[in-house]
Kinemage of the C-alpha trace (Angstrom):
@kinemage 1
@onewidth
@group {chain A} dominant
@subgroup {mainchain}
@vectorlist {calphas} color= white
{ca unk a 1} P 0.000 0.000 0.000
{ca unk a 2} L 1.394 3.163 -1.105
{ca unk a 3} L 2.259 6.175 1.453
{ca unk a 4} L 0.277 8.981 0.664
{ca unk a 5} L 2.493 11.887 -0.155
{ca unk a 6} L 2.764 14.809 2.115
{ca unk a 7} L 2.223 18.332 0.914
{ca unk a 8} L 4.308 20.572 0.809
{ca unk a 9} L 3.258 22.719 4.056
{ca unk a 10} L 3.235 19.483 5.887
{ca unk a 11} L 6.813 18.979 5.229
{ca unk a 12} L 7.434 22.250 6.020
{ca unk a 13} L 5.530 22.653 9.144
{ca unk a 14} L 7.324 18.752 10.137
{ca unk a 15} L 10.702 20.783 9.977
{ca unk a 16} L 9.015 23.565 11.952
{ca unk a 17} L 8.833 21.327 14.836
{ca unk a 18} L 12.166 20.966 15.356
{ca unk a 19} L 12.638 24.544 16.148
{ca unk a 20} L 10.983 23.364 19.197
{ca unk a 21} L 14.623 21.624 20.233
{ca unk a 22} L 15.660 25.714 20.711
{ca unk a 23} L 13.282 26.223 24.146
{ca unk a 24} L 14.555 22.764 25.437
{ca unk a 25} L 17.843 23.672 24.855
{ca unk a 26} L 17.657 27.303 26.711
{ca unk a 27} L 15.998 25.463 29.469
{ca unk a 28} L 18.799 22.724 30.116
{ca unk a 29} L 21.110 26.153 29.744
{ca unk a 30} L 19.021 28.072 32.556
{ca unk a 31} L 19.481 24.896 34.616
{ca unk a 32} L 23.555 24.436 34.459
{ca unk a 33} L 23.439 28.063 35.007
{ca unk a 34} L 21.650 27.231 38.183
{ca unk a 35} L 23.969 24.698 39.194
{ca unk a 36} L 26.903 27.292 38.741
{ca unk a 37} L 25.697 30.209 40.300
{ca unk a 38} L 24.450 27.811 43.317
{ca unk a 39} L 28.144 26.209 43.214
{ca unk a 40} L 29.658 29.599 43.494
{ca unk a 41} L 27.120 31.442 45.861
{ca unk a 42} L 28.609 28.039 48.005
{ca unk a 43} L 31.857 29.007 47.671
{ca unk a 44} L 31.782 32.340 48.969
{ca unk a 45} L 29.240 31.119 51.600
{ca unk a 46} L 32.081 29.034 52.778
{ca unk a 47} L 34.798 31.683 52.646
{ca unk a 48} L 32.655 34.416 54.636
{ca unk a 49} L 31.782 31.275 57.329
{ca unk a 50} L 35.229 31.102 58.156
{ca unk a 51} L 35.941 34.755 58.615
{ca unk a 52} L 32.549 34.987 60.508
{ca unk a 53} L 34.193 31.814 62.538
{ca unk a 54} L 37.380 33.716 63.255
{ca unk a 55} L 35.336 37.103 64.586
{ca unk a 56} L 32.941 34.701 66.720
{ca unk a 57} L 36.437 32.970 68.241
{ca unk a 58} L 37.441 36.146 69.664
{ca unk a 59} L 34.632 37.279 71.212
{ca unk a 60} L 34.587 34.043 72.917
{ca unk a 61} L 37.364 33.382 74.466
{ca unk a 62} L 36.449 34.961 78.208
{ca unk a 63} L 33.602 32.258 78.013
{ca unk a 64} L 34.410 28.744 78.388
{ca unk a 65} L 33.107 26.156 76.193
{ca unk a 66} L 30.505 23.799 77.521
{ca unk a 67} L 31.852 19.968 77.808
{ca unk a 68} L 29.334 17.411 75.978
{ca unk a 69} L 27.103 15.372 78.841
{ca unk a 70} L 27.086 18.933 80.661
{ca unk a 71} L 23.583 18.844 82.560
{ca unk a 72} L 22.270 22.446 81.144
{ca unk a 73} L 19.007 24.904 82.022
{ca unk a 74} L 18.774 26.298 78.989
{ca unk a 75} L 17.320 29.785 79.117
{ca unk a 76} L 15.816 31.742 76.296
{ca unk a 77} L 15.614 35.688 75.550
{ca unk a 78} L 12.761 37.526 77.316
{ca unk a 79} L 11.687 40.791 75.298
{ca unk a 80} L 9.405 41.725 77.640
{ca unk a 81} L 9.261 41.406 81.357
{ca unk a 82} L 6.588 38.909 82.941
{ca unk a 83} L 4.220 39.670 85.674
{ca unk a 84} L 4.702 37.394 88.461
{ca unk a 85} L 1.425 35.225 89.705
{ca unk a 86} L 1.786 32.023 89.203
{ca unk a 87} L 0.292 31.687 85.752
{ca unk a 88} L 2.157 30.957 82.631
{ca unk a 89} L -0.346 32.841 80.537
{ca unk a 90} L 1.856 34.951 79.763
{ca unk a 91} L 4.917 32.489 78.992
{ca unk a 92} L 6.077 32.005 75.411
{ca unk a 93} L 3.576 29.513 73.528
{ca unk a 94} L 1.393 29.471 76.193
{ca unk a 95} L -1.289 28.551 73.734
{ca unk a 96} L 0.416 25.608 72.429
{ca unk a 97} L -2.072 22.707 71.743
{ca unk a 98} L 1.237 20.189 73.080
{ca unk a 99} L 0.348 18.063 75.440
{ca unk a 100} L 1.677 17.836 78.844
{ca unk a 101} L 3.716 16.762 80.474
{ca unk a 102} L 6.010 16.702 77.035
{ca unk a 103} L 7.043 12.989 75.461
{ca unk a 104} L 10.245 12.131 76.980
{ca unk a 105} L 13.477 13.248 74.866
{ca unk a 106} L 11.377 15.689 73.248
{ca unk a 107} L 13.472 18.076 71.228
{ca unk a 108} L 13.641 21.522 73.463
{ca unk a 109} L 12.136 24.756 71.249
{ca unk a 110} L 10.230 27.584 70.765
{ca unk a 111} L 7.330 25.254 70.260
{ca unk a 112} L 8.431 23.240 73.233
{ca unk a 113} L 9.503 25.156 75.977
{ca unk a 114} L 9.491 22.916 78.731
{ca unk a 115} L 12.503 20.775 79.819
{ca unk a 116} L 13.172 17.954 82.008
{ca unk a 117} L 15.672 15.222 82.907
{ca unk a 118} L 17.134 13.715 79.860
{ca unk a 119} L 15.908 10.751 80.046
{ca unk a 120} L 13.051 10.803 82.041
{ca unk a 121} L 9.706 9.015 81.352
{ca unk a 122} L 6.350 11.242 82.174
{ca unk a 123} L 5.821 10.580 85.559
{ca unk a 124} L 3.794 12.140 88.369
{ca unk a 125} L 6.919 12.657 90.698
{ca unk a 126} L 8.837 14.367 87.628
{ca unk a 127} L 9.593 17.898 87.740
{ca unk a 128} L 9.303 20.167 84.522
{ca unk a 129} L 10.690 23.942 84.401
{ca unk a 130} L 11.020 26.911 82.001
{ca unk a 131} L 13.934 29.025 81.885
{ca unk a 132} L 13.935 32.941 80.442
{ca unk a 133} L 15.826 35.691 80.900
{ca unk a 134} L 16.021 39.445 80.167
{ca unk a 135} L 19.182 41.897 80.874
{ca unk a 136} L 19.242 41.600 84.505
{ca unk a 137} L 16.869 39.103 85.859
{ca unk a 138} L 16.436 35.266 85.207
{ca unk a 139} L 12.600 33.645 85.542
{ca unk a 140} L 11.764 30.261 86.111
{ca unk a 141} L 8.337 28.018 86.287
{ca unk a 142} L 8.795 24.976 87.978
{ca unk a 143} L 5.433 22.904 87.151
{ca unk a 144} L 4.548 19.795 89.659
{ca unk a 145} L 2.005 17.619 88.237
{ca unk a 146} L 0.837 14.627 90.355
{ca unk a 147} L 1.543 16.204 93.117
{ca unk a 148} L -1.298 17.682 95.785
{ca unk a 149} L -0.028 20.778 97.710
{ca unk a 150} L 0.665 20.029 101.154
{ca unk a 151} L 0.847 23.274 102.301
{ca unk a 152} L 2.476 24.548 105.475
{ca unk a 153} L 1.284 26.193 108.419
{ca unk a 154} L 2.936 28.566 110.606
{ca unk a 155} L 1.570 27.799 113.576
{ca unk a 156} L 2.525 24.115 113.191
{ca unk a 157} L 6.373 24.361 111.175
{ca unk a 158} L 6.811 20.567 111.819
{ca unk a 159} L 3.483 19.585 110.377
{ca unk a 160} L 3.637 17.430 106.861
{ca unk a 161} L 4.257 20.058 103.974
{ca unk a 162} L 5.610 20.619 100.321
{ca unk a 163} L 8.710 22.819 100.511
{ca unk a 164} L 10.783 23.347 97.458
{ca unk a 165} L 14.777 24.134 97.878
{ca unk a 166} L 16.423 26.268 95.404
{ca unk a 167} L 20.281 26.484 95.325
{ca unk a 168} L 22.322 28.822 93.124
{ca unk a 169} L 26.617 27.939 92.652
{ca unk a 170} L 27.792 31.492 90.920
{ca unk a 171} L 30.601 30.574 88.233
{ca unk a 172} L 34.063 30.995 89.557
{ca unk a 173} L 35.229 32.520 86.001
{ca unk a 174} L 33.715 35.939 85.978
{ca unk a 175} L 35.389 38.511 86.072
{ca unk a 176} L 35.005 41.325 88.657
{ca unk a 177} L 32.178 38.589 89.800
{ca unk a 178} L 32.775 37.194 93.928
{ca unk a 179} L 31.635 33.676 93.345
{ca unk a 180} L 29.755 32.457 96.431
{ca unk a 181} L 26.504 30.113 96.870
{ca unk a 182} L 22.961 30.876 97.842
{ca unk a 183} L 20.711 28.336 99.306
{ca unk a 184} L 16.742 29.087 99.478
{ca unk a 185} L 13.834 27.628 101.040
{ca unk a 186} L 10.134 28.279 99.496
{ca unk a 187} L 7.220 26.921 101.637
{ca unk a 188} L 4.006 27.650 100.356
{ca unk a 189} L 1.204 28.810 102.599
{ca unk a 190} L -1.620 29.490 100.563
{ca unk a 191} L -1.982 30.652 96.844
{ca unk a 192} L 0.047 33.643 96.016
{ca unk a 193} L 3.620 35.056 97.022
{ca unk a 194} L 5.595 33.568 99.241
{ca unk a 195} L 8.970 34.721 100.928
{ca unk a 196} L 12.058 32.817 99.891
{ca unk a 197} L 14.095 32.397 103.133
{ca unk a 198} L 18.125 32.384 103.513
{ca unk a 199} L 20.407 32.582 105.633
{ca unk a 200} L 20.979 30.430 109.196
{ca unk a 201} L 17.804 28.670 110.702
{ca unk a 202} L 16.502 30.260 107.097
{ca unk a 203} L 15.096 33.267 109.913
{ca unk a 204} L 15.910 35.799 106.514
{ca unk a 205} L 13.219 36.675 104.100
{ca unk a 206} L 15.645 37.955 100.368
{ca unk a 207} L 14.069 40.099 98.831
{ca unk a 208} L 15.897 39.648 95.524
{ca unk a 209} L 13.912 36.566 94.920
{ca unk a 210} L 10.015 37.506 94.141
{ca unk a 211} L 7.968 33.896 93.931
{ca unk a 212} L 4.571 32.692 93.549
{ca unk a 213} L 2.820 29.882 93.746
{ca unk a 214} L -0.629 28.736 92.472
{ca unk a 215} L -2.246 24.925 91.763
{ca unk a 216} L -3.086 23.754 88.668
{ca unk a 217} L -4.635 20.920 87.396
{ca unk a 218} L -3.176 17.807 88.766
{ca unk a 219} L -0.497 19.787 90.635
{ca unk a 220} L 1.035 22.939 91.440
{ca unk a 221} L 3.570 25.498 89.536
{ca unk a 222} L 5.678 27.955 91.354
{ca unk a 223} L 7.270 31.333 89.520
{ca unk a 224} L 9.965 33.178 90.739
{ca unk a 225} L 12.606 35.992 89.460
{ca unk a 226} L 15.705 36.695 90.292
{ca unk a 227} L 19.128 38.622 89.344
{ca unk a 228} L 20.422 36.816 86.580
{ca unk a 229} L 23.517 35.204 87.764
{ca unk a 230} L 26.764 35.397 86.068
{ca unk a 231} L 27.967 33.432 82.909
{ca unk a 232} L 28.388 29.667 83.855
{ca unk a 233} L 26.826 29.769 87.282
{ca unk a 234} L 24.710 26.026 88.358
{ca unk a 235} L 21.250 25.983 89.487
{ca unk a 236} L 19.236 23.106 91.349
{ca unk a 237} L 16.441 22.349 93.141
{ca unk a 238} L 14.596 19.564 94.523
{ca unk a 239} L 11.137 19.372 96.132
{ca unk a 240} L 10.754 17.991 99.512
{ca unk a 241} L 7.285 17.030 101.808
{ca unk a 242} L 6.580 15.262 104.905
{ca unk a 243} L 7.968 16.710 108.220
{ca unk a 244} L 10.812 18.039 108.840
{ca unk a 245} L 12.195 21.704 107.457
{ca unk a 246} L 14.504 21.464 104.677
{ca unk a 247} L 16.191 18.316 103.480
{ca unk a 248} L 15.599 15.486 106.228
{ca unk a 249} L 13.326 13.477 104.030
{ca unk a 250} L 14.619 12.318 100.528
{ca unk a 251} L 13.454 14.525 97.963
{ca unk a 252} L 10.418 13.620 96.123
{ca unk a 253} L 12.054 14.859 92.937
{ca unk a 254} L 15.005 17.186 92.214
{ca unk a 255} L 16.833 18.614 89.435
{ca unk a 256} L 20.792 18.152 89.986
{ca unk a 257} L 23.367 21.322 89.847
{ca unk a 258} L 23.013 22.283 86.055
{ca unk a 259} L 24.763 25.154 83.810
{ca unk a 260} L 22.530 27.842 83.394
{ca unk a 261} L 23.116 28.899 79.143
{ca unk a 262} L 21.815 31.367 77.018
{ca unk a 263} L 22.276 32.871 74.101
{ca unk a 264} L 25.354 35.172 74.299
{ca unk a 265} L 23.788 38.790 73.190
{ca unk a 266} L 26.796 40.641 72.352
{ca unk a 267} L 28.268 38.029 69.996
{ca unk a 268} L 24.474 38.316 67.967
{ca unk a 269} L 25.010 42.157 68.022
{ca unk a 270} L 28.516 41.782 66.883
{ca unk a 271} L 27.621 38.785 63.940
{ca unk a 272} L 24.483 41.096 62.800
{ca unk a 273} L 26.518 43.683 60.898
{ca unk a 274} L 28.539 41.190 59.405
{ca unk a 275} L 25.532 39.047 57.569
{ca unk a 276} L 23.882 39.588 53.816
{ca unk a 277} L 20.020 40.239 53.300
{ca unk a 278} L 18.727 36.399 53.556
{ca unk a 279} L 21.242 34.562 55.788
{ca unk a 280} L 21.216 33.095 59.247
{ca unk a 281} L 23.475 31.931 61.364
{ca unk a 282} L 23.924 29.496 64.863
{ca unk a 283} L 26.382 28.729 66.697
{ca unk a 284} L 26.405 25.663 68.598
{ca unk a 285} L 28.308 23.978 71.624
{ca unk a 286} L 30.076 20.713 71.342
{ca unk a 287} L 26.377 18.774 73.171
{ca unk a 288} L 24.491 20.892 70.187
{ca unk a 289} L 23.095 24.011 72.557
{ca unk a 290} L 22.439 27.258 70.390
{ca unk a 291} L 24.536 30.254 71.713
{ca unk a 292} L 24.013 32.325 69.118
{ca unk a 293} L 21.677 33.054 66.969
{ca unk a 294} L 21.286 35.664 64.092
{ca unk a 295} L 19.760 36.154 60.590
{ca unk a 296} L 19.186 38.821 58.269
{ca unk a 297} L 15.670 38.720 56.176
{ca unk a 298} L 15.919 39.981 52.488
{ca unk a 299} L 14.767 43.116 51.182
{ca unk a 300} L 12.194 42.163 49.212
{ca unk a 301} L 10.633 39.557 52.176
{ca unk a 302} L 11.403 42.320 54.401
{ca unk a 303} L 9.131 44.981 52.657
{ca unk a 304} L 6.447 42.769 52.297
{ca unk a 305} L 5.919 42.433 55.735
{ca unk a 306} L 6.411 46.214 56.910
{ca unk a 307} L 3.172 46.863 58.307
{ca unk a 308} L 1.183 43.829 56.209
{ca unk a 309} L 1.967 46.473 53.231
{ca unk a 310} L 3.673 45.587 49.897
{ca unk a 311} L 6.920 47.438 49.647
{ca unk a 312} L 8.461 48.943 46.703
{ca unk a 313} L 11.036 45.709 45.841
{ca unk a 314} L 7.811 43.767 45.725
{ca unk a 315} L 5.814 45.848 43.740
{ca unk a 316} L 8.561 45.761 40.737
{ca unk a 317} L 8.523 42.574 40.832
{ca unk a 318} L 4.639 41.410 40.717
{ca unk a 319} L 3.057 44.875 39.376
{ca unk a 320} L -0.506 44.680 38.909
{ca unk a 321} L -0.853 44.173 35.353
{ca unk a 322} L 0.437 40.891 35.600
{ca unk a 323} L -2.117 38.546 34.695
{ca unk a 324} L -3.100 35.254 36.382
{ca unk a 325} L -1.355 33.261 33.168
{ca unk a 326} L 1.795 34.692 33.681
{ca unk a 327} L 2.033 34.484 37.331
{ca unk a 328} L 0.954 30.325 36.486
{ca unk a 329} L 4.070 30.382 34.411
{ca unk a 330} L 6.626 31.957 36.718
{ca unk a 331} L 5.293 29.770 39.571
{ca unk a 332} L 6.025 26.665 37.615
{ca unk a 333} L 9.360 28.018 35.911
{ca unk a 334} L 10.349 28.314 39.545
{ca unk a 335} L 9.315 24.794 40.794
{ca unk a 336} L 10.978 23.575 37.529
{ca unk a 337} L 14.077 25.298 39.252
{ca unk a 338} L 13.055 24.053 42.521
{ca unk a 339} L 12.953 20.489 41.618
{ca unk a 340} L 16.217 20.968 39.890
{ca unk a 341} L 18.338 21.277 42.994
{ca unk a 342} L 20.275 18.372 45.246
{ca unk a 343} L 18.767 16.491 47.903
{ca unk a 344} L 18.476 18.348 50.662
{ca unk a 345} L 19.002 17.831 54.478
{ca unk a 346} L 15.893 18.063 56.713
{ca unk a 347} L 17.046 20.466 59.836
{ca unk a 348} L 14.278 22.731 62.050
{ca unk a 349} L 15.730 25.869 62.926
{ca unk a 350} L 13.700 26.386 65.658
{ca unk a 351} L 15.097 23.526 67.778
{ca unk a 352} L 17.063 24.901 70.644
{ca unk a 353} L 19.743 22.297 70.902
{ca unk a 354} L 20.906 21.018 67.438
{ca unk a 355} L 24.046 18.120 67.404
{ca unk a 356} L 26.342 19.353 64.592
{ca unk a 357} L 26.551 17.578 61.401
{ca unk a 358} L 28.759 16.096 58.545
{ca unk a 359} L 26.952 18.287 55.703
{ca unk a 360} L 27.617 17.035 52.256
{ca unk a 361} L 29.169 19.646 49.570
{ca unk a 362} L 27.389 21.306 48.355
{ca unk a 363} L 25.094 21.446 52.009
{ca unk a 364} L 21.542 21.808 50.932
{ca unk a 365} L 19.280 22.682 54.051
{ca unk a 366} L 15.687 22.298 54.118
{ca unk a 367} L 13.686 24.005 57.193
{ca unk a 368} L 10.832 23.014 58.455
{ca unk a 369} L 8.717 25.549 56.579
{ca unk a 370} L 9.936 24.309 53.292
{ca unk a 371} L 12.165 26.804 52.222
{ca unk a 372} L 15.508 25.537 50.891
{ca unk a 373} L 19.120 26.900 51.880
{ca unk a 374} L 22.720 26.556 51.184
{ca unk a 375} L 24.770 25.746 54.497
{ca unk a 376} L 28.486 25.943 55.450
{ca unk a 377} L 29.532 25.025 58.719
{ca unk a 378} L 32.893 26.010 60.226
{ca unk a 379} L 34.639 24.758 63.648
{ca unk a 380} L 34.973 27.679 66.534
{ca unk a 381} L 37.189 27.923 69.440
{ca unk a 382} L 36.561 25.459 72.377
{ca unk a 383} L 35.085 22.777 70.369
{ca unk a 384} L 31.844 25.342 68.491
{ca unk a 385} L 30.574 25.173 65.593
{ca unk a 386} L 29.343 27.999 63.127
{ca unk a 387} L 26.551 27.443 60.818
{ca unk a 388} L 25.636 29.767 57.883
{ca unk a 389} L 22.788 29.612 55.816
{ca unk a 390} L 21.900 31.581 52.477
{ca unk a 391} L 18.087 31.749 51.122
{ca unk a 392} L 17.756 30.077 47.714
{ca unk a 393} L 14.724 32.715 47.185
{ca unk a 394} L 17.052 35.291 45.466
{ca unk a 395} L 19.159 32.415 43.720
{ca unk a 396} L 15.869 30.145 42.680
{ca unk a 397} L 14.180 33.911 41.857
{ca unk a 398} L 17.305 34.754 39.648
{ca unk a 399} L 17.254 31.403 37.805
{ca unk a 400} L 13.688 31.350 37.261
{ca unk a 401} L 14.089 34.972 35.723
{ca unk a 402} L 16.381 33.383 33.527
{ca unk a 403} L 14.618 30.340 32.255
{ca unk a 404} L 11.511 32.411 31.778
{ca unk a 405} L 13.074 34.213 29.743
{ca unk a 406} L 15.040 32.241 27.654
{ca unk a 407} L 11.280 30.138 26.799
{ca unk a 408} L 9.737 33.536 25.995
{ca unk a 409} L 12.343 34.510 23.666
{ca unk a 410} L 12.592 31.071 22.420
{ca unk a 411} L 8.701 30.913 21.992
{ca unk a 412} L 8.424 34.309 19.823
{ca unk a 413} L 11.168 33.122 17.531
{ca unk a 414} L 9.468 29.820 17.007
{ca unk a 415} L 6.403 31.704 16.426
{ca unk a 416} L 7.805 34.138 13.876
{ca unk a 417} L 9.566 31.350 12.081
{ca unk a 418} L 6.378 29.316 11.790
{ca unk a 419} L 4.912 32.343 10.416
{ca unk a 420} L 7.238 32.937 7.772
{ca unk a 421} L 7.969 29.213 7.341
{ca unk a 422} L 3.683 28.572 5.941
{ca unk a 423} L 3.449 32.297 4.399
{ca unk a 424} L 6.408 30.948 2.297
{ca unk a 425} L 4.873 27.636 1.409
{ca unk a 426} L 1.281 29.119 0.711
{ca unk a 427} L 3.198 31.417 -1.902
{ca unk a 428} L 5.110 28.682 -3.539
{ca unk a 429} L 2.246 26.169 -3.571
{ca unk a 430} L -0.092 28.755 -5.340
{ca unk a 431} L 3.582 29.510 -7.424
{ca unk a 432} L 3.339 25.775 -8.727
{ca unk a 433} L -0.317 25.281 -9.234
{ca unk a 434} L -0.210 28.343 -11.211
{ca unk a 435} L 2.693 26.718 -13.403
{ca unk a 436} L 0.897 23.835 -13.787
{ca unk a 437} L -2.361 25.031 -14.651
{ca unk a 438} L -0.800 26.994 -17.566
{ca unk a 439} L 1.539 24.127 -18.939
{ca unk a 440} L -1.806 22.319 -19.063
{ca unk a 441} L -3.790 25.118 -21.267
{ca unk a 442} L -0.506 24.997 -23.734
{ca unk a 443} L -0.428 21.407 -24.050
{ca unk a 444} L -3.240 20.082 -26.455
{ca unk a 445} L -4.780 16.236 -26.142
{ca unk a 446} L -2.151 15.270 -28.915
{ca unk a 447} L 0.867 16.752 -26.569
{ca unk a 448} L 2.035 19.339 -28.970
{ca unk a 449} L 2.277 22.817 -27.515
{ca unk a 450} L -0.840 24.781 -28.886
{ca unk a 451} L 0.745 28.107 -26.908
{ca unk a 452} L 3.624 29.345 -25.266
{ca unk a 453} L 3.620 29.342 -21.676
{ca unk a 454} L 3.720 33.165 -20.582
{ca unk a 455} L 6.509 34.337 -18.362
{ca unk a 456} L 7.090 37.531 -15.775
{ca unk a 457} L 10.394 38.551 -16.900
{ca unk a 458} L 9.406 42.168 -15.857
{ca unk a 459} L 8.928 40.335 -11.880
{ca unk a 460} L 11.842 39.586 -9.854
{ca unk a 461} L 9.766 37.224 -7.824
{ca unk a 462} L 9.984 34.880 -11.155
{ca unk a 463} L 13.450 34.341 -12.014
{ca unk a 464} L 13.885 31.478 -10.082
{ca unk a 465} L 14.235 27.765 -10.904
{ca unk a 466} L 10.552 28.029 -11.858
């Protein structure tokens, strides 16, 4: 069975098509130009980690690094100060649909603030805390659950109570700084403030310590304040009852000395100056506990969320003409780009205690929120580590600018060509059946030529092969 013939526009149009190798080309040349800017935006991510490593090693060296298996409080940054009652309304995440008491080994963060013995299984004699601090003064909320108040009575000291002891060992390595230790007892009464007693035969009431007390459901909770002690100062406390006044019985539960830590405030002012719009950095101890933390937001994210308002970067970038199509197109051009990059390592920034890492190269982080960023981490005096992070946004925004377009381009050209491509084949198909319609009128049924065949020789467009 013969193949029927294709026409001439066909054919053309057939070899039209492979125009359509020019877009797929520019779009496997937008993506190795991803792949180099990412490779070099890694390099000099890497080169300004180490001289961010070298600045943070300075500023550290009057603090002493924190040995892994240290038993730590770890206390975060209080913007504001609290009002002391007894509630943790107005604690960070208050809110927080987590259950308590937390799952044991629970990861410590801003979701999670409360802590407990590593290691220790909910149970009703457990003890669980929060830790804050502001410039001067240190806040804690010591939460009880499964335990009844026993309360004490004046008028009977040696009667069955609850009593909670609260010790304080100042660091030794402060400068200017008198270590010494502070021992108090807090026996609550009845709902409210109670004194905090020192001193011999604890017959002193210190002021410096402002506590309250109130139950809660299936327990009690106790909130105090206090001066913030000095840099690598211990804290402990351990809850007695029965008779007695201080620590006669064994304790129903206690929390050994631990190193009070924070985040170090004037190494985050210091780092902030040094850091591009869109990167973050922590820096860690050798057991993973966050001592630093900075970022930087871009300019563009930054203006978008000035007051809920679009800023001006923003506005260049999606004016209002756009039209639904084309912001289809740029979304997928960027997941196209998106999809493109390495695997990625899973890491949640807002963990509190993170154990360092061997990143691969190039380090690809991936937050918990989605959003993908380059990583270099870099070793810091006393055992630290440095971790700096770079948004993809501008790099993934940059390469989908690109690829976009390189298609558009690509797309008109394609277009044009088709254009010109069946314009030309209309005018040479109406060229030859014009041709042929005349050789047949000067062609007889015998075959001799009854005319001659009329040529343009006056018309450029004729002197052709035709």
């Amino acid at each position: 069975m013969p193949v029927p013939a294709l026409s001439l526009k066909r054919q053309l149009l057939l070899v039209s098509l492979l125009m359509l190798l020019v877009p797929l080309a520019g779009v496997q040349f937008a993506l190795e130009l991803d792949d180099i800017l990412r490779q070099q935006a890694q390099q000099q991510l890497q080169q300004q980690a180490n001289r961010l490593a070298l600045l943070a090693g300075d500023e550290l060296l009057a603090q002493p690094p924190l040995a892994p298996g240290t038993f730590t409080v770890y206390t975060a940054a209080q913007n504001s100060a609290l009002l002391l009652d007894g509630y943790a309304d107005d604690w960070p995440d208050y809110d927080s649909a987590a259950p308590f008491p937390p799952p044991a080994q629970a990861p410590l963060s801003t979701v999670q603030p409360w802590q407990q013995l590593p290691g220790a299984a909910p149970q009703p004699g457990a003890l669980y805390w929060q830790a804050s601090h502001s410039n001067r003064t240190l806040y804690l909320l010591i939460r009880m659950p499964g335990q009844q108040p026993q309360l004490f009575n004046p008028g009977a000291p040696q009667q069955a109570h609850h009593r909670l002891l609260l010790q304080l060992f100042s660091g030794a390595n402060e400068l200017r700084v008198k270590p010494r230790n502070q021992t108090w007892l807090l026996r609550p009464s009845a709902p409210g403030q109670l004194p905090a007693l020192s001193g011999a035969n604890w017959a002193t009431t210190d002021t410096d310590i402002n506590a309250f007390w109130q139950p809660v459901a299936n327990g009690w909770q106790l909130e105090l304040s206090m001066p913030r002690p000095a840099a690598g100062s211990r804290i402990a406390f351990a809850l007695y009852g029965g008779e007695g006044v201080a620590a006669e019985n064994p304790p129903l539960a206690q929390i050994p000395a631990a190193t009070l830590i924070r985040r170090n405030g004037d190494l985050e002012q210091t780092l902030a100056s040094w850091l591009d719009p869109g990167q973050q950095l922590r820096i860690m101890e050798a057991s993973g506990w966050v001592i630093a933390r900075q970022q930087r937001t871009s300019e563009t994210k930054q203006a978008t969320t000035t007051n809920n308002k679009p800023g001006p970067a923003l506005a260049e970038q999606t004016p209002a003409s756009a039209s639904w199509l084309q912001q289809m197109g740029q979304n997928l051009l960027q997941a196209l780009v998106k999809a493109n990059q390495p695997d990625s390592l899973l890491v949640n920034e807002q963990f509190w205690r993170q154990l360092p890492v061997d990143l691969p190269a190039p380090a690809l982080m991936r937050h918990s929120n989605g959003s993908l960023w380059l990583s270099a981490q870099v070793p810091v005096f006393g055992g630290r580590t440095l971790v700096l992070e770079q948004s993809l946004d501008q790099l993934l925004n940059i390469s989908g600018a690109a690829l976009g377009t390189v298609l558009a381009r690509s797309l008109l050209i394609i277009i044009g060509l088709l254009v010109v491509f069946l314009g030309y084949a209309s005018w040479l198909t109406w060229r030859i059946s014009r041709l042929a319609k005349w050789v047949t009128q000067c062609v007889d049924a015998d075959g001799r030529m009854a005319a001659q065949v009329p040529l343009q020789t006056g018309s450029g467009t004729g002197n052709d092969e035709l």
